[in-house]
C-alpha positions in Angstrom: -18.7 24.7 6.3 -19.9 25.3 9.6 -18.9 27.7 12.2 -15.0 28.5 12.9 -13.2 25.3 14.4 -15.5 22.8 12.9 -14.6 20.3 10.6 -15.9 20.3 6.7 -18.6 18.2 5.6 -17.3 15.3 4.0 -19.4 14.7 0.2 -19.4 10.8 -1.2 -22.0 9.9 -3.7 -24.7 12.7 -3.2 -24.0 11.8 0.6 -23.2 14.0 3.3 -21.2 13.2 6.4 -21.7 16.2 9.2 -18.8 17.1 11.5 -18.7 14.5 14.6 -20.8 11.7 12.5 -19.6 8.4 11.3 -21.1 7.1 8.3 -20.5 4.1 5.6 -21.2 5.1 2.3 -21.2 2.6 -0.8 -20.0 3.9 -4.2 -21.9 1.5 -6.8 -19.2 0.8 -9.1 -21.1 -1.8 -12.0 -22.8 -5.0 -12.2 -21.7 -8.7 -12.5 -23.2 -10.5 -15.4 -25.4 -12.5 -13.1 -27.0 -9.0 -12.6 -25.3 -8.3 -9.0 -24.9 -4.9 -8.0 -20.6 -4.3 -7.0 -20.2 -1.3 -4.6 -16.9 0.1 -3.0 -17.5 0.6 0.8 -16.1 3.7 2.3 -16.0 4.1 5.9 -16.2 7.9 7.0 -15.0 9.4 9.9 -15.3 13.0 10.6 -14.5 14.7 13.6 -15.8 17.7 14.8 -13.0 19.9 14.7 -11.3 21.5 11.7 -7.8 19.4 10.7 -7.0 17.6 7.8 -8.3 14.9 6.1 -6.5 11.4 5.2 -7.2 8.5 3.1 -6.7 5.2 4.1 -7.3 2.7 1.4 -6.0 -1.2 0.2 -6.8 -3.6 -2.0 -6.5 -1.7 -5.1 -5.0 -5.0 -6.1 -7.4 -7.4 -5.8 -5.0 -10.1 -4.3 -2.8 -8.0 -2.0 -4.5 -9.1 1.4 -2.5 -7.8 3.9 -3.6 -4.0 3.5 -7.2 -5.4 3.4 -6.7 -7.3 6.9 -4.8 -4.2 8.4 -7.8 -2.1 7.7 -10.4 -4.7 9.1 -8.9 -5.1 12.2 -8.4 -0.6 12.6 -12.0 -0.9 12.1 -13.4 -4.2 14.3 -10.4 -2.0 17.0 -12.6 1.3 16.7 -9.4 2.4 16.1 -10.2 5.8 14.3 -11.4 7.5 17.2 -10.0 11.0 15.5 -9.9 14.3 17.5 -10.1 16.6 14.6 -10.5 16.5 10.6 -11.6 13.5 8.8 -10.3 9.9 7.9 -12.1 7.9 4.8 -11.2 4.1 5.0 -11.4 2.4 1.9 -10.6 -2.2 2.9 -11.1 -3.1 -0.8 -11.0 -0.2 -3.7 -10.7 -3.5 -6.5 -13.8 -5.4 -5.0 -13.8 -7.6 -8.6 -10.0 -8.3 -8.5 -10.6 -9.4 -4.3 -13.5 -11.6 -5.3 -11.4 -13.3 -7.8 -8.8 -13.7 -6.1 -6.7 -11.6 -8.9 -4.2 -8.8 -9.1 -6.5 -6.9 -11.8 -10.5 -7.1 -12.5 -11.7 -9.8 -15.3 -10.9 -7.8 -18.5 -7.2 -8.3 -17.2 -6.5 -4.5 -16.7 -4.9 -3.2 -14.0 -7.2 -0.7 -11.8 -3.7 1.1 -10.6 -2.4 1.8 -14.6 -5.9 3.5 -15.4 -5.8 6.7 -13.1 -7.4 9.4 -13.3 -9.6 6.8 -15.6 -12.5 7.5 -17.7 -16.7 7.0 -17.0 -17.0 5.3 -20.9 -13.7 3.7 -20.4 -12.7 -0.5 -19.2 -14.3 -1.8 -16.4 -10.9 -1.0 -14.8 -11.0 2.8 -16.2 -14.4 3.2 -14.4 -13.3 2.5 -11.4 -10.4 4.5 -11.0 -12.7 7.2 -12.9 -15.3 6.9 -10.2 -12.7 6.8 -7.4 -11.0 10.1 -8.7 -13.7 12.6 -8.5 -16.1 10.8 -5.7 -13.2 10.5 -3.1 -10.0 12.9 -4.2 -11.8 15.1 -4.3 -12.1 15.4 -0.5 -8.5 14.5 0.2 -5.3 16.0 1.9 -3.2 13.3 2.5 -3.4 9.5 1.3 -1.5 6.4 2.7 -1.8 3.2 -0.2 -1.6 -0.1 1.6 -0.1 -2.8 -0.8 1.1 -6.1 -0.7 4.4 -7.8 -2.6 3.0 -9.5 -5.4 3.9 -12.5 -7.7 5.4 -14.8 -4.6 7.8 -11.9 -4.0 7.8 -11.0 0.4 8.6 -7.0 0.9 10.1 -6.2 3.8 7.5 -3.5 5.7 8.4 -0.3 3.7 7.2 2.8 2.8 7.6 4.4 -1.0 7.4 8.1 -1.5 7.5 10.4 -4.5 10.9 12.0 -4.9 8.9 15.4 -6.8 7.1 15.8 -3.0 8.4 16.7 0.3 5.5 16.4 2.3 5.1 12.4 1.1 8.8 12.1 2.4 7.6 13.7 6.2 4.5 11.0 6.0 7.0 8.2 5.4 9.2 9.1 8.2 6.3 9.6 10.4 4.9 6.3 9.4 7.6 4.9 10.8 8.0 1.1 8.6 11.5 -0.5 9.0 12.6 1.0 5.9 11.2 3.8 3.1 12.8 5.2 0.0 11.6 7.3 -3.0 10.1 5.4 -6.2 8.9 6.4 -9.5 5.9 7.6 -10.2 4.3 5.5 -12.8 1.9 6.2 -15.6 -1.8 6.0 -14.6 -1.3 5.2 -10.7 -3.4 6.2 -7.7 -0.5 7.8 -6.5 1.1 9.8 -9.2 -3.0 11.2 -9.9 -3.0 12.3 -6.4 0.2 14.0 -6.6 -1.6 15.8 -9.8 -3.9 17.2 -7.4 -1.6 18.1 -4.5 -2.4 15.1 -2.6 1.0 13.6 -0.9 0.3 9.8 -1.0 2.7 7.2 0.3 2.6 3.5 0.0 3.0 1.5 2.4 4.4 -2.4 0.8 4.3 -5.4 3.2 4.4 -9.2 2.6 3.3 -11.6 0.1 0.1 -11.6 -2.1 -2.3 -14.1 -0.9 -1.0 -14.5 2.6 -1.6 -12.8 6.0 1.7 -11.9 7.3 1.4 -10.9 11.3 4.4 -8.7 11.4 3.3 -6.8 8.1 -0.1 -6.2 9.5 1.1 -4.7 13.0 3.8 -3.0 11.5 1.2 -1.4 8.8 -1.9 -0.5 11.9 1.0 0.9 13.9 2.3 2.9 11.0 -1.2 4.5 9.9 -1.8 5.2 14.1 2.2 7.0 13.4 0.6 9.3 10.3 -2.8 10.4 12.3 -1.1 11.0 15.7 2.1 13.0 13.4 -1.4 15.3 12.3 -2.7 15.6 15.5 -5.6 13.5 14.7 -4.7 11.1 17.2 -3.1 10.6 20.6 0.6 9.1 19.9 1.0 5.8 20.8 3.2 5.5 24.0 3.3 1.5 24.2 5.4 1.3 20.1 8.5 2.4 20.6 10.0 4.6 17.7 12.0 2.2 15.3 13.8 4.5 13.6 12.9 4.0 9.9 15.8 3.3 7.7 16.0 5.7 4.5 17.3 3.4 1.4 19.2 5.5 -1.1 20.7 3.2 -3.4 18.4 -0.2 -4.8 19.0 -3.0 -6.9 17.3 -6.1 -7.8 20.1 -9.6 -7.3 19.1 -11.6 -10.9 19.2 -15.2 -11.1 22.5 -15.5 -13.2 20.7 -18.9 -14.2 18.1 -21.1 -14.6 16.9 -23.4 -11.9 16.3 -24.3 -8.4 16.3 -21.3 -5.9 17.6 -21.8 -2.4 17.5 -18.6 -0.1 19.9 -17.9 2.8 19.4 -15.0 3.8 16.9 -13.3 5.9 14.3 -10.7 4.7 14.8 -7.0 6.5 18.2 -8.0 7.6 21.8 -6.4 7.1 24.4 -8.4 4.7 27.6 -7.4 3.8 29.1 -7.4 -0.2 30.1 -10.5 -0.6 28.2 -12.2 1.7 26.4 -15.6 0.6 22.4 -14.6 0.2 21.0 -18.0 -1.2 21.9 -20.8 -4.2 21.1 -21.6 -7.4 20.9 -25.5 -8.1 20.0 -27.5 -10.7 17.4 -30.0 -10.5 20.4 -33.2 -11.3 22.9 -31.9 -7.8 25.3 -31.5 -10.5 25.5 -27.6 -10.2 25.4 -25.3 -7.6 26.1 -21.9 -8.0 26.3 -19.2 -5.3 24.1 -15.8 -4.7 26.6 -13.1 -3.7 25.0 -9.5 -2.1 26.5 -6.8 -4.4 27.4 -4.4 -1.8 26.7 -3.6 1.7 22.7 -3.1 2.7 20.0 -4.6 3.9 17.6 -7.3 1.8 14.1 -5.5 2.0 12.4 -8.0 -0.9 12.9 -11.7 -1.7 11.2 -14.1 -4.5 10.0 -16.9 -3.0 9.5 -19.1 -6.0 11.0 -22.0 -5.7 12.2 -23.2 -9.7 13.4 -19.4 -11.2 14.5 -18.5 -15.3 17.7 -17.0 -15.9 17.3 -12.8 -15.2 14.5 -13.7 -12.4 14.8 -10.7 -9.7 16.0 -13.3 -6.8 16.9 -10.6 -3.9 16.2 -6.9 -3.4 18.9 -4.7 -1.8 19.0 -1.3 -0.3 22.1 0.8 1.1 
């Protein structure tokens, strides 16, 4: 620590980054068979003043590109320009899931089930073992940019853990359309970080394997939101405050049968119980069968595959 009012040096890897220095630090992660050497980049900000310091990290599934872009672009946009503490940018945490275009790395497990991981564990336990004590260390706050997967479009929202106030005051501040409380599940990023006192939101926006322009904006405005809500930033005069919608009550709209899904209505948008959200049809024009909404909300999630089995989550809904 240096003298009262400065920031902390930041410690990655056996590397230091000094108060007021910038620095990219790779965390060598293992090899590819061919012999090639796979690294997580980690972009390190650290301002010179004392404050706190936030993680900013996506693609800890491999195909979830939308977090990935919204990072590139704060970076290519010098956009972490911070006033005090520290910000430590992670654009792709699974670099083997991103380079194979897959949700998990080649072994088939899933790098956010194998928190807080283990050093003689899967390929998958490694890395979250390797992420856990090189960057949590160092952490105050984390924001979890993710992307709807299996053809399923979310709605820009933020998740937060019910257990943790202060994860519910970063998803207001964030500021997405909507944000609710989830569950924490067993051997994620987020529920290890909460383990060590680290309020983490996520941030879910879009479909995997496509950019989606209004999830991106809506995701670099909303980590701008977090930073300026710490003082790290100046707030952002030109986004006008949306208002974030708090979902209390959620449920999944099942396909009641099998066969060809229609959707009606439109993703982020109000509907009323009741109210006609899409058909099921089968593949002859001999059947039709209508999608009702449940109750009154708003759709925040919706599958967009096309032919659907009977029990396939068709529609998400919030109140």
């Amino acid at each position: 620590m240096g003298s009262e009012g400065e920031n902390k040096i930041i410690h990655i890897n056996g590397e230091d980054v000094s108060p007021g220095q910038n620095k990219l630090v790779q965390i060598n992660i293992a090899r590819l068979p061919t012999g090639t050497l796979i690294h997580i980049p980690v972009h390190v900000f650290n301002g010179k003043k004392a404050g706190p310091t936030v993680l900013v990290q996506a693609g800890l599934h491999g195909d979830e590109i939308n977090g990935v872009e919204t990072v590139r672009r704060m970076l290519q946009d010098n956009v972490f320009q911070i006033k005090k503490g520290a910000v430590i940018v992670v654009p792709i945490l699974n670099v083997f899931g991103f380079i194979h275009f897959s949700r998990d790395v080649p072994d088939g497990k899933d790098v956010n089930r194998s928190f807080p991981g283990s050093k003689v564990g899967s390929l998958a336990s490694r890395i979250a073992h390797t992420y856990t004590t090189q960057i949590l260390p160092q952490v105050d706050f984390g924001i979890d940019l993710h992307t709807g997967g299996g053809q399923r479009h979310n709605f820009p929202q933020t998740r937060y853990s019910l257990e943790d106030d202060k994860s519910k005051q970063l998803a207001e501040a964030f500021d997405a359309p909507f944000y609710f409380a989830s569950r924490l599940i067993n051997g994620s990023f987020r529920k290890t970080a909460l383990k060590q006192g680290i309020p983490t939101i996520v941030f879910e926006a879009g479909e995997s394997m496509r950019f989606d322009e209004n999830s991106i904006e809506v995701g670099i405005t909303g980590v701008h939101n977090v930073l300026a809500n710490l003082g790290m930033l100046p707030k952002n005069s030109s986004s006008k405050k949306r208002r974030t919608i708090h979902l209390e009550r959620k449920r999944w709209v099942r396909a009641s049968r099998a066969g060809m899904f229609i959707p009606e209505a439109e993703n982020g948008k109000k509907v009323a119980k009741g109210q006609t959200l899409g058909l099921l049809t089968d593949t002859y024009a001999k059947k039709n069968k209508k999608i009702k909404a449940p109750f009154d909300g708003y759709v925040f999630c919706i599958n967009h595959q096309a032919v659907v089995n009977q029990g396939d989550a068709l529609f998400h809904i919030g109140q």
